[in-house]
C-alpha positions as CSV (number, residue, x, y, z in Angstrom):
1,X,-45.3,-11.5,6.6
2,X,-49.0,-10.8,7.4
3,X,-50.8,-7.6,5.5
4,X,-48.6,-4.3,5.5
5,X,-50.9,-1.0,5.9
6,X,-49.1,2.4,5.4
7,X,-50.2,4.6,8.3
8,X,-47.9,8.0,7.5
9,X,-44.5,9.1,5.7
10,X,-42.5,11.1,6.5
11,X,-38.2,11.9,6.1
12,X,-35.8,11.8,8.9
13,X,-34.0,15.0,8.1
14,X,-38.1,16.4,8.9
15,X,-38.6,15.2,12.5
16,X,-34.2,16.0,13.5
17,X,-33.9,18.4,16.1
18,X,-37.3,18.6,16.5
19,X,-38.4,18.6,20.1
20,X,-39.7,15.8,22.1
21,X,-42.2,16.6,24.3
22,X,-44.0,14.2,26.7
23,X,-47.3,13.0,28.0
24,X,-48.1,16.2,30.4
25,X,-46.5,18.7,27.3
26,X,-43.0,19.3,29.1
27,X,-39.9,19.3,26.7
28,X,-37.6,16.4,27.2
29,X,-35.0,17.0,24.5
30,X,-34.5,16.9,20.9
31,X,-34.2,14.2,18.3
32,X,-30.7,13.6,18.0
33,X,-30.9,10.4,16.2
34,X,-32.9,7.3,15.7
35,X,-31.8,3.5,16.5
36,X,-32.6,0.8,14.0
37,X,-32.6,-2.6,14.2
38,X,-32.6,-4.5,11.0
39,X,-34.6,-7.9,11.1
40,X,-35.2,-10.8,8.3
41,X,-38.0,-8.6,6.7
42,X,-37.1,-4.7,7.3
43,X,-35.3,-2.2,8.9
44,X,-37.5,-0.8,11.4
45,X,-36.9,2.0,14.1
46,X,-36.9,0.7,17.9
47,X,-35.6,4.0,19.6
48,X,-34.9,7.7,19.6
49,X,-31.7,8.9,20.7
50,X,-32.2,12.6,22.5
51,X,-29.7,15.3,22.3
52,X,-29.1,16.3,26.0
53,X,-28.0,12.7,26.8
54,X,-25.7,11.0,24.8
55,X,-26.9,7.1,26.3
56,X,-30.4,8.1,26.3
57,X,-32.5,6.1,23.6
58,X,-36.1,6.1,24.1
59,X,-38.1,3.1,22.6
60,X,-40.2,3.8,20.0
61,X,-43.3,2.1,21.4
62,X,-43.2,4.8,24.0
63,X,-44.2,7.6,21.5
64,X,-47.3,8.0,20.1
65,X,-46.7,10.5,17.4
66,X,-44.5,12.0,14.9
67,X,-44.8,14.9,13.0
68,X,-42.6,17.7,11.5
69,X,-43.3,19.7,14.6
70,X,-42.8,17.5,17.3
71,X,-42.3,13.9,18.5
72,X,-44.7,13.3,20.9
73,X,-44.8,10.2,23.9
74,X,-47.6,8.6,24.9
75,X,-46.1,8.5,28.8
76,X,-44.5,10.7,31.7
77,X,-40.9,11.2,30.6
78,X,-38.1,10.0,33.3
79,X,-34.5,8.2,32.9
80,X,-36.0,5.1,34.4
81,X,-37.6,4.6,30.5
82,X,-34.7,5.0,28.3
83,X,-32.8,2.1,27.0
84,X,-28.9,1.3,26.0
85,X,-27.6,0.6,22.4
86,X,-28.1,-2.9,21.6
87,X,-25.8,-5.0,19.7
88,X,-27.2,-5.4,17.0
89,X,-29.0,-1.9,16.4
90,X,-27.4,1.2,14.6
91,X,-27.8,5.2,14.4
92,X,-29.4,5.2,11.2
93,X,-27.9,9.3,11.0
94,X,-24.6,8.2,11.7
95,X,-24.4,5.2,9.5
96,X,-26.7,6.1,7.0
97,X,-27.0,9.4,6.1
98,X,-24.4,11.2,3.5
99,X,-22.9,7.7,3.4
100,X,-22.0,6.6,-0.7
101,X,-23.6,4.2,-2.4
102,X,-22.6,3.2,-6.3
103,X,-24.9,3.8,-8.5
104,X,-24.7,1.2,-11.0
105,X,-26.9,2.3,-13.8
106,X,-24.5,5.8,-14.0
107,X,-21.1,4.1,-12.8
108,X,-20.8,6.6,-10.3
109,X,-21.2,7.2,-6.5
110,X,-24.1,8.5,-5.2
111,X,-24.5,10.3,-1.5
112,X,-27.1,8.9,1.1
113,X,-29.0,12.6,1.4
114,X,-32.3,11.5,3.5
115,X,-33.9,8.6,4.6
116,X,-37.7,8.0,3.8
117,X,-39.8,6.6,6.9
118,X,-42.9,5.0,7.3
119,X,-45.2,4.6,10.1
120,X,-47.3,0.9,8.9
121,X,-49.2,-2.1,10.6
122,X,-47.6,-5.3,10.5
123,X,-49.8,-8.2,11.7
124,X,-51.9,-5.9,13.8
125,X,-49.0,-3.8,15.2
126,X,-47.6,-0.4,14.9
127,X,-43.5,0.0,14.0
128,X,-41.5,2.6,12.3
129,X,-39.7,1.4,9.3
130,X,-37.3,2.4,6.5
131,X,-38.8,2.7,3.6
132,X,-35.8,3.7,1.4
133,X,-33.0,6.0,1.3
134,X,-33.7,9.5,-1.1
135,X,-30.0,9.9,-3.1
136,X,-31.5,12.4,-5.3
137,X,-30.9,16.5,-5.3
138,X,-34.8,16.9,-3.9
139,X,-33.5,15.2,-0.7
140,X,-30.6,17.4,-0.5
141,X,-32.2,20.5,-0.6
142,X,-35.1,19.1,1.8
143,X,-32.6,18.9,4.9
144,X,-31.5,22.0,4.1
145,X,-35.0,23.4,4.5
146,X,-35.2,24.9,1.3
147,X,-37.1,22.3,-1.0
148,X,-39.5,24.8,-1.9
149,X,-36.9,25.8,-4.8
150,X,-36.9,22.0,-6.6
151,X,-40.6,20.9,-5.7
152,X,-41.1,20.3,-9.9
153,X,-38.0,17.8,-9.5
154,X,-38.9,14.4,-9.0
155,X,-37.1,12.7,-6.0
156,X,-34.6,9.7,-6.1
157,X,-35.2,6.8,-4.1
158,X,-33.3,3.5,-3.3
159,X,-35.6,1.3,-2.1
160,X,-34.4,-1.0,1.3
161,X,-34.5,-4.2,-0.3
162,X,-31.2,-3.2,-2.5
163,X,-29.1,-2.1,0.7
164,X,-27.5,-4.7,2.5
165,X,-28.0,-5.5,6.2
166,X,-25.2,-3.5,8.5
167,X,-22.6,-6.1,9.4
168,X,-21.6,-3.1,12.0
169,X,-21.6,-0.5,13.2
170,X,-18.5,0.8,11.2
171,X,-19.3,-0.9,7.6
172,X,-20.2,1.4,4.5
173,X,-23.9,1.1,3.2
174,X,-23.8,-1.1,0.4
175,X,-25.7,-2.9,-2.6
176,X,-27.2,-6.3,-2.6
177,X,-26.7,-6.8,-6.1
178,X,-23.3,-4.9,-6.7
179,X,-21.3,-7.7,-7.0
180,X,-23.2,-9.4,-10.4
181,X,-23.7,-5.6,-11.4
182,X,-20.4,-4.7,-11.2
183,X,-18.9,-7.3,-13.9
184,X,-21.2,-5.2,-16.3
185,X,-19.2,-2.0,-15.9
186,X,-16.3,-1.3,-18.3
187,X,-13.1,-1.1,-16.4
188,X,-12.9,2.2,-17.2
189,X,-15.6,3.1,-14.7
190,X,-14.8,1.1,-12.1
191,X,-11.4,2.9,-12.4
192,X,-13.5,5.9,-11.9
193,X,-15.5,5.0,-9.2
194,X,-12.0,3.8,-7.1
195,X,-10.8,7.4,-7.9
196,X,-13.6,8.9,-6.4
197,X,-13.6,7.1,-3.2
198,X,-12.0,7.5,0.1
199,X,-9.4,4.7,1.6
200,X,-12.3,2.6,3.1
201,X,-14.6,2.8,0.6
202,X,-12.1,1.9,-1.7
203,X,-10.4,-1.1,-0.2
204,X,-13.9,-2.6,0.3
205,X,-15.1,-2.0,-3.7
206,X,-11.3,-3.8,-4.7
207,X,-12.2,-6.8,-2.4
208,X,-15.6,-7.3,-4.1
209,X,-14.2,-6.8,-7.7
210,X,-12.9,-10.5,-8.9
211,X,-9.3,-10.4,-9.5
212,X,-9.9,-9.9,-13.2
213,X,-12.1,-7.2,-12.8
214,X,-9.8,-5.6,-10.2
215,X,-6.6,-5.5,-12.4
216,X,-8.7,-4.5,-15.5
217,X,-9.9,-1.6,-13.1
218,X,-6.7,-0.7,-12.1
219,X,-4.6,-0.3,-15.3
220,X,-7.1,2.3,-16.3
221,X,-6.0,4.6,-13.3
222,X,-3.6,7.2,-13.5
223,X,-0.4,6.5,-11.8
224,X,-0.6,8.4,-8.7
225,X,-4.4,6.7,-7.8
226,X,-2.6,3.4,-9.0
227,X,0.0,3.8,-6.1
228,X,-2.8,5.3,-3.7
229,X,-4.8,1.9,-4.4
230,X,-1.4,-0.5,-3.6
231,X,-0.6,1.1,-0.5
232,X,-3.6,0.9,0.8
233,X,-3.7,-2.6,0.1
234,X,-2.0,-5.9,2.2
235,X,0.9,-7.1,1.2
236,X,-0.4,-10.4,-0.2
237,X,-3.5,-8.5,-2.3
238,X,-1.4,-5.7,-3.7
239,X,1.2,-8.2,-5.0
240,X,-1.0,-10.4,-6.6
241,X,-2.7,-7.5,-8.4
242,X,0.9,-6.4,-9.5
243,X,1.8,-10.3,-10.2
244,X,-0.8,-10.6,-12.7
245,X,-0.8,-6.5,-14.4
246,X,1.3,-6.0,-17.9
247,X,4.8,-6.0,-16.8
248,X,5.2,-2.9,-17.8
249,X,2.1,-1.4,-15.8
250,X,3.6,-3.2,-12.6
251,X,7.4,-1.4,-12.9
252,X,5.6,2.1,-13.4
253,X,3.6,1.7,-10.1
254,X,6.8,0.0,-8.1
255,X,9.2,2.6,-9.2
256,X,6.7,4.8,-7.5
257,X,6.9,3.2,-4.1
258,X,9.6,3.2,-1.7
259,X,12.5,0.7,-2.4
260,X,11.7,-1.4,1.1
261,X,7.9,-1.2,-0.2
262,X,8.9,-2.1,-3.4
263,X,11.4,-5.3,-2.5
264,X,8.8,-6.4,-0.4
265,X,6.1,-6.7,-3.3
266,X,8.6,-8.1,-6.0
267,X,9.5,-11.3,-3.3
268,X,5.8,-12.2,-2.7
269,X,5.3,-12.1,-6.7
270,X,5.9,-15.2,-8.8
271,X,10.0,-15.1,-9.5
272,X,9.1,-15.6,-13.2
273,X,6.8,-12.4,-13.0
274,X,9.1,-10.6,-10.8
275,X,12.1,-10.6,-12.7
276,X,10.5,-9.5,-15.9
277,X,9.2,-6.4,-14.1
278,X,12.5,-6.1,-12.0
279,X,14.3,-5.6,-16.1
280,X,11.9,-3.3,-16.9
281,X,12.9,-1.3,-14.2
282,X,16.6,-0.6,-14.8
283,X,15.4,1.7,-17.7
284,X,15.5,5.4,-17.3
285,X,12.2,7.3,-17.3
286,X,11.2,7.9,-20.8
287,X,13.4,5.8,-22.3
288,X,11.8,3.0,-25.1
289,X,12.8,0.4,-22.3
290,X,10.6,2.1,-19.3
291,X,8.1,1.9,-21.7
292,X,7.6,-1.2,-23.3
293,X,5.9,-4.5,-22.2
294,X,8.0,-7.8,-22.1
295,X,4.2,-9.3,-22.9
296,X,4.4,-10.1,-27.1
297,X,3.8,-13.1,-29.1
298,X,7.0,-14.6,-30.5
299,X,7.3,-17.6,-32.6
300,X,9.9,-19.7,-34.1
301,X,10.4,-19.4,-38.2
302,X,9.8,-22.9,-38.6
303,X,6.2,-23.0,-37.2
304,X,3.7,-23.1,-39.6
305,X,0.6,-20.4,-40.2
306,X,-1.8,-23.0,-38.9
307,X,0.1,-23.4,-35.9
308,X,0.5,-20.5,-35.1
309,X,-3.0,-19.8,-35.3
310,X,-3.5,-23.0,-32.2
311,X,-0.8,-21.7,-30.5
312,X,-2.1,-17.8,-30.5
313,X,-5.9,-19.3,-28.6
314,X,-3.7,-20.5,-26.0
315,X,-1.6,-17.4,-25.2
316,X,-4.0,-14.4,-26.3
317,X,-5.5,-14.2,-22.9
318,X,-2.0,-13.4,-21.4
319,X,-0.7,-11.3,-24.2
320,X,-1.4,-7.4,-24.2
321,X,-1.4,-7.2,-28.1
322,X,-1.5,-9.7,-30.7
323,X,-2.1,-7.9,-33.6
324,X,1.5,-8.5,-34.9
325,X,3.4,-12.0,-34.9
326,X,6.9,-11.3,-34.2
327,X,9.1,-14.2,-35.7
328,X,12.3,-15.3,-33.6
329,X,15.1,-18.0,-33.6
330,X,16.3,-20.3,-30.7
331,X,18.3,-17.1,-29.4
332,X,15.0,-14.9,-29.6
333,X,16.8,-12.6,-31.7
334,X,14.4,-10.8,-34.2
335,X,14.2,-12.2,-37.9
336,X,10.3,-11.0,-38.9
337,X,6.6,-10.0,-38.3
338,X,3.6,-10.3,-39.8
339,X,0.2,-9.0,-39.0
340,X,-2.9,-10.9,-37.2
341,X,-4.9,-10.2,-40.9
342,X,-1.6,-11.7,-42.7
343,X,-1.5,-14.7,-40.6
344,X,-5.2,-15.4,-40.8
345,X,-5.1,-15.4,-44.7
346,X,-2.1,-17.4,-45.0
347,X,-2.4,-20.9,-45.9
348,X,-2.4,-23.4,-42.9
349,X,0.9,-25.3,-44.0
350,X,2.9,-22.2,-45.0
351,X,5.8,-21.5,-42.8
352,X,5.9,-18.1,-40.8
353,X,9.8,-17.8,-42.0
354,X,8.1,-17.6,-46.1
355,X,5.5,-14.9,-45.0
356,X,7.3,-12.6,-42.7
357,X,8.4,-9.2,-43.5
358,X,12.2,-9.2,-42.9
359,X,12.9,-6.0,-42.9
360,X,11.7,-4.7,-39.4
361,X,11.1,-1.5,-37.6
362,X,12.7,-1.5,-34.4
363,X,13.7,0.8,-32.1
364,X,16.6,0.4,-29.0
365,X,15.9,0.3,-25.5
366,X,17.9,3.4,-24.6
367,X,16.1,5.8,-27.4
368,X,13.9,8.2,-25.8
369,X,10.6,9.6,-26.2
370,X,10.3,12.3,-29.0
371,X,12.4,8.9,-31.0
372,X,9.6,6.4,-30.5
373,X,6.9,9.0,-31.1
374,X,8.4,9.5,-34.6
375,X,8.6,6.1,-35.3
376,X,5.1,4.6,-34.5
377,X,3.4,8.0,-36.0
378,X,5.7,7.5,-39.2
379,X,4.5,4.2,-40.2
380,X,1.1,3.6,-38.4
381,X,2.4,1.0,-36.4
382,X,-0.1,-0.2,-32.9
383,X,3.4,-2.1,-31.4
384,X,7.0,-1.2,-31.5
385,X,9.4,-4.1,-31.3
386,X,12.5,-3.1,-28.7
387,X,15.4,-5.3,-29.3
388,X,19.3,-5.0,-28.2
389,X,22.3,-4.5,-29.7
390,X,22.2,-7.8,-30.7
391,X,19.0,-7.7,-32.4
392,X,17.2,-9.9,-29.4
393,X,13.9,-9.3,-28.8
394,X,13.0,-7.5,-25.3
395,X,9.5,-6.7,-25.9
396,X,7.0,-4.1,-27.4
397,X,6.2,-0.3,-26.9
398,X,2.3,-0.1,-27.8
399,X,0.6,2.8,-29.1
400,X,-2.1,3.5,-26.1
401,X,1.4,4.1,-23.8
402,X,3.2,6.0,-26.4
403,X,0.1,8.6,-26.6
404,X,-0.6,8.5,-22.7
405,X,2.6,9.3,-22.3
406,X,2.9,12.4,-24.7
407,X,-0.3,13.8,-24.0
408,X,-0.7,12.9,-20.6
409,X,-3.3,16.0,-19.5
410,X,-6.0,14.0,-22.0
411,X,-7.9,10.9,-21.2
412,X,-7.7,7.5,-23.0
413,X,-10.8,8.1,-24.5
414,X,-9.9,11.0,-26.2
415,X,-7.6,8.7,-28.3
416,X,-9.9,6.5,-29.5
417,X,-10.8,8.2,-33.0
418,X,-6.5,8.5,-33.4
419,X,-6.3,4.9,-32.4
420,X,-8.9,3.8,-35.2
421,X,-6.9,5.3,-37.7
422,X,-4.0,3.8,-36.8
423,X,-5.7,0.5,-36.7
424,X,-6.7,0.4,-40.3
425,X,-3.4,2.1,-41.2
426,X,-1.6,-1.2,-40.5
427,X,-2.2,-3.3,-43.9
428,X,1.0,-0.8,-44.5
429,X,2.5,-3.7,-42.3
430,X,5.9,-3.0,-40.3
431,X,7.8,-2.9,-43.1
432,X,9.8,0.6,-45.1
């Protein structure tokens, strides 16, 4: 790379509008923008656009200084020295500046608000690079000339080696690590950050998320961003997403949709998949059928405690809640439950059908809200079993979507300290 030798800093938001003025001191025009190129070692500037032409770019070797005044050339000014756009140069105003960027550290996005130049020697030669992109408030207030007011602030800098290389000159700025710092946020913040972005900015985050992450991220989104974020989606992506969500999750966003939109998701899904969401959504709105998830852990009364114990490391991945055991026959009608703690303690060889609580709370599919509400706040309970008139199991209302549902204004964090003391109020078990 050869020695690097900083000559002069300086921000783009300092040097645009400013006039250009050549060789003899005439005025050729104003900075409109500058043209980068960005090469294996760094983004450099190899042109200025001017303001009174839109295809005038003159190259940077032609000007001899910069300064917050003026932009200076070191030659006559005349048409016959301007240059076109090359292919694989960009408007560093247009496609940098005020652009987003997530910041990783905070989970949030953060706006592109200057850009930080340098003027260096490179192996003996002169050239304009980036130095790094200022996402901080100081930067902000600089382009609006009044920086005078946060000079005690400390400014915020990104530097160029986390930004990834323009693939065009359309694509969002991005982050060269996001990808491997992105697994570290909690869903919950991705869900944010999605929330926060526009429809571009959005699609691109979803298609760097792994599928896991993506799905985790979405079932923390409120309904409406939830069926922003499918729409926006192809066909193919969007029902995959939905293919893999709780069935329950998957019903609430395609009830949402239109019915052609909706058909056309359900026949790409898995026909398994698809036809537990497709029961789900016969139910009425608020009814303990709209709201439960057909994902529970059932197993037969015969299986014994050690067992069981196998069998759960095989399904828990796929299961939205395992801490109750719900004990069926071959009809998958409902005969008992037992806790996670219960089954843990139990000896291996002892039969789930000799540790069960028979007598079960349960609730129908029809009930509706204010009954289900009652219920799980009654006797502590994290899951509500929903069965039929014929006592068959149809799946489970859990607590997070009884609360979210009832106070829908507050955020699921807000139930956490209600959701603990639920949680330890369940060595009351299922039973009356």
């Amino acid at each position: 790379m050869g020695e690097v030798k900083i000559l002069k800093e300086f921000y783009f938001s300092q040097v645009l509008n400013k006039p250009i003025v050549d060789v003899q001191g005439r005025k050729v025009g104003r900075v409109k923008d500058m043209v980068m190129r960005w090469d294996s070692l760094t983004p450099h500037v190899t042109a200025i656009k001017v303001a009174k032409g839109v295809h005038e770019m003159i190259p940077i070797d032609r000007v001899s200084s910069i300064n917050p005044q003026e932009i200076r050339l070191s030659v006559n000014y005349s048409p016959d020295i301007t240059v076109p756009l090359q292919e694989d140069e960009t408007f560093i105003g247009k496609w940098l500046l005020d652009k987003q960027i997530i910041d990783l550290k905070g989970s949030k996005l953060v706006r592109v608000n200057d850009l930080a130049l340098s003027w260096v020697t490179r192996n003996h030669k002169q050239i304009l690079v980036l130095a790094a992109v200022d996402i901080g408030i100081r930067g902000l207030f600089r382009r609006l000339g009044a920086e005078f007011f946060v000079r005690r602030m400390k400014n915020n800098f990104l530097s160029w080696q986390y930004i990834k290389p323009l693939e065009s000159r359309s694509s969002a700025l991005q982050l060269t690590r996001g990808k491997e710092q992105l697994r570290e946020l909690h869903p919950a913040d991705v869900a944010d950050l999605l929330e926060t972005m526009g429809y571009k900015e959005r699609t691109n985050l979803i298609h760097t998320l792994d599928s896991q992450q993506a799905i985790d991220a979405l079932i923390e989104m409120e309904l409406e961003a939830q069926v922003e974020v499918i729409n926006q989606l192809d066909e193919d992506t969007a029902s995959d997403l939905l293919e893999e969500m709780p069935p329950d999750e998957a019903a609430d966003i395609l009830g949402e949709l239109s019915i052609e939109k909706s058909e056309t998701l359900l026949r790409l899904m898995e026909s398994e998949e698809a036809e537990d969401v497709r029961e789900l959504m016969k139910y009425e709105e608020n009814t303990a059928g709209a709201l439960m998830t057909t994902d529970y852990i059932g197993f037969p009364l015969h299986l014994t405690a050690g067992e069981a114990i196998d069998k759960l490391r095989e399904l828990a991945p796929d299961a939205e809640m395992i801490y109750y055991v719900y004990v069926v026959d071959e009809k998958e009608t409902l005969e008992g439950v037992l806790s996670l703690r219960e089954l843990i303690i139990a000896r291996p060889s002892t039969q789930l059908k000799d540790i069960m609580h028979k007598k079960v709370v349960k609730i129908h599919p029809l009930e509706n809200t204010e009954k289900i509400a009652d219920i799980t706040n009654k006797y502590g309970l994290l899951a509500l079993p929903v069965v039929d008139e014929d006592q068959k199991m149809l799946g489970i209302i859990t607590v997070d979507d009884v609360l979210e549902l009832l106070i829908p204004e507050r955020g699921k964090n807000e139930f956490d300290s209600w959701f603990a003391v639920r949680r330890r109020q369940t060595k009351r078990g299922q039973t009356e």
